[in-house]
N, C-alpha and C positions, 0 to 999 in steps of 0.2 A: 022328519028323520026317524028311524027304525033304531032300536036299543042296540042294535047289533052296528050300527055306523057310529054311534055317543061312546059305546064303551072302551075304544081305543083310546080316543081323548079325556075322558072322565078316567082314563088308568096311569096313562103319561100326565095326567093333573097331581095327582094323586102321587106319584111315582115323587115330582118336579118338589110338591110340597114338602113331601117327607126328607128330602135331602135338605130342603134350606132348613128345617127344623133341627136337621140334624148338625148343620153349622152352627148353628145359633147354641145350640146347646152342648156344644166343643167350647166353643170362646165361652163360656157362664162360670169356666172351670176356673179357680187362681188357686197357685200353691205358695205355700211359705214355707220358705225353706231356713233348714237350721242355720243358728249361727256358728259361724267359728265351725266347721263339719262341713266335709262332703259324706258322709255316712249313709246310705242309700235311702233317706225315708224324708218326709218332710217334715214341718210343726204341725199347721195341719191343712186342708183342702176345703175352699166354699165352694157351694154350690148354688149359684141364683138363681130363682125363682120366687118372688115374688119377698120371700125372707131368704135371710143368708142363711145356709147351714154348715158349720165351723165344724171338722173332725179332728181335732189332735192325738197327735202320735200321744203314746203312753209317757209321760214324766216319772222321775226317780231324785230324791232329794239332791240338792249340794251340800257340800262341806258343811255341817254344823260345830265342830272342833279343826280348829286347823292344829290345832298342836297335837292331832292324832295320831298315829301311822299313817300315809295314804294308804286309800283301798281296803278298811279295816271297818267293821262295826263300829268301833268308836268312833272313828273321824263322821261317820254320819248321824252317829247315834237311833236311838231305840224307834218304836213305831208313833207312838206320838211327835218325836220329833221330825222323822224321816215323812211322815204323811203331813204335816205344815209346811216344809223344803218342798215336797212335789207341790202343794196348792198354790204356794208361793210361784213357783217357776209355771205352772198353768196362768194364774196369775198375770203374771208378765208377757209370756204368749199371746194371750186374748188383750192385753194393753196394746200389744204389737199391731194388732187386729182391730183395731176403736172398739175393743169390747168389754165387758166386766163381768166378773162374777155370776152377777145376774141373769146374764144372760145364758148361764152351762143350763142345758137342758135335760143332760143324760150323762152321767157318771158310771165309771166302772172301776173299783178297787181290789186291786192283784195284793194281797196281803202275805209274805211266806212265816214261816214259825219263827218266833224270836227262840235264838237260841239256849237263852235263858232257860224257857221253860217249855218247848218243843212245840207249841202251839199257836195260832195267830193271835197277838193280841187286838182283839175286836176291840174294846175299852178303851186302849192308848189309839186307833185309828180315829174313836169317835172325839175322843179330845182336840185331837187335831183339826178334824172336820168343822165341829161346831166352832171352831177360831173363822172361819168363812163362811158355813151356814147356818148362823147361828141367827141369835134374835136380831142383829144389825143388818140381814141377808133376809126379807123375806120370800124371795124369791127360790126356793126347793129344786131343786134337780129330780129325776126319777132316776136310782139309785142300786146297784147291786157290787156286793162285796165276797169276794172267794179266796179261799187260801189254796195256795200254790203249792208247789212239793219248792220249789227256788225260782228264781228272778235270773235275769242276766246275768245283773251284775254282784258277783258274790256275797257281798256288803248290803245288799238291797233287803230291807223290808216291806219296801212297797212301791206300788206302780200304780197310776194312777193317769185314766183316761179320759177323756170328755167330749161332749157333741155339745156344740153350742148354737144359737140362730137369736137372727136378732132381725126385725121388720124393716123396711125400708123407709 
């Protein structure tokens, strides 16, 4: 046979493969979706191959005082507290997910100024932080932290995002 008779078939081969790759790798997709929310975003999306890789949406603490105002600074309190509420509620996400701690790969901390003193408090983040990365965690995320001009949600000092993966 001459190249010029193979190369229709070696291109409809070709064509034929790339489509079922491309089913295969639709279905690999699962999302988790919020609780209690239809709010247009999910918790977060894996991806399979060969390890799972877990994106979640950004977290923001819960109620730390209930006897606060709702929707106030205090009802969630300062940046130490409000970044243990988001790790917490990552936390429990990645439980939703058979996964733990261990397994965040990649962190991202949205920090805004505490109003107190106009600037992020780095310090009161790191307090937080090491309550889950610390010496009972040895497992590290690769990590970046930035300060915002504001957050969503008024009240917010911090936001707080993760990529997780775990082997099969």
């Amino acid at each position: 046979m001459r190249l010029s008779q193979l190369l229709p078939s070696a291109i409809a081969g070709i064509a034929l493969a790339c489509l079922a790759c491309g089913s295969a790798r639709a279905a690999g997709v699962e999302r988790l979706p919020l609780l209690n929310s239809d709010f247009p975003i999910v918790s977060a999306v894996t991806v399979h191959a060969g390890t799972d890789i877990v994106f979640l949406s950004g977290a923001l603490s819960g109620v730390n005082n209930p006897a606060a105002p709702k929707n106030t600074l205090a009802a969630y309190g300062d940046t130490e507290a409000q970044t243990t509420g988001a790790l917490t509620a990552i936390k429990g996400t990645l439980a939703r997910l058979g996964l733990g701690m261990g397994d965040v790969i990649k962190m991202t901390v949205f920090i805004a100024a505490d109003p107190a003193t106009g600037k992020m408090d780095f310090p009161g983040m790191m307090k937080g932080y090491v309550k889950f990365f610390g010496k009972d965690q040895p497992n590290k995320p690769a990590r970046s932290a930035f300060q915002v001009a504001a957050l969503a949600a008024p009240w917010a000092l911090v936001e707080i995002e993760v990529v997780a993966a775990k082997s099969h």
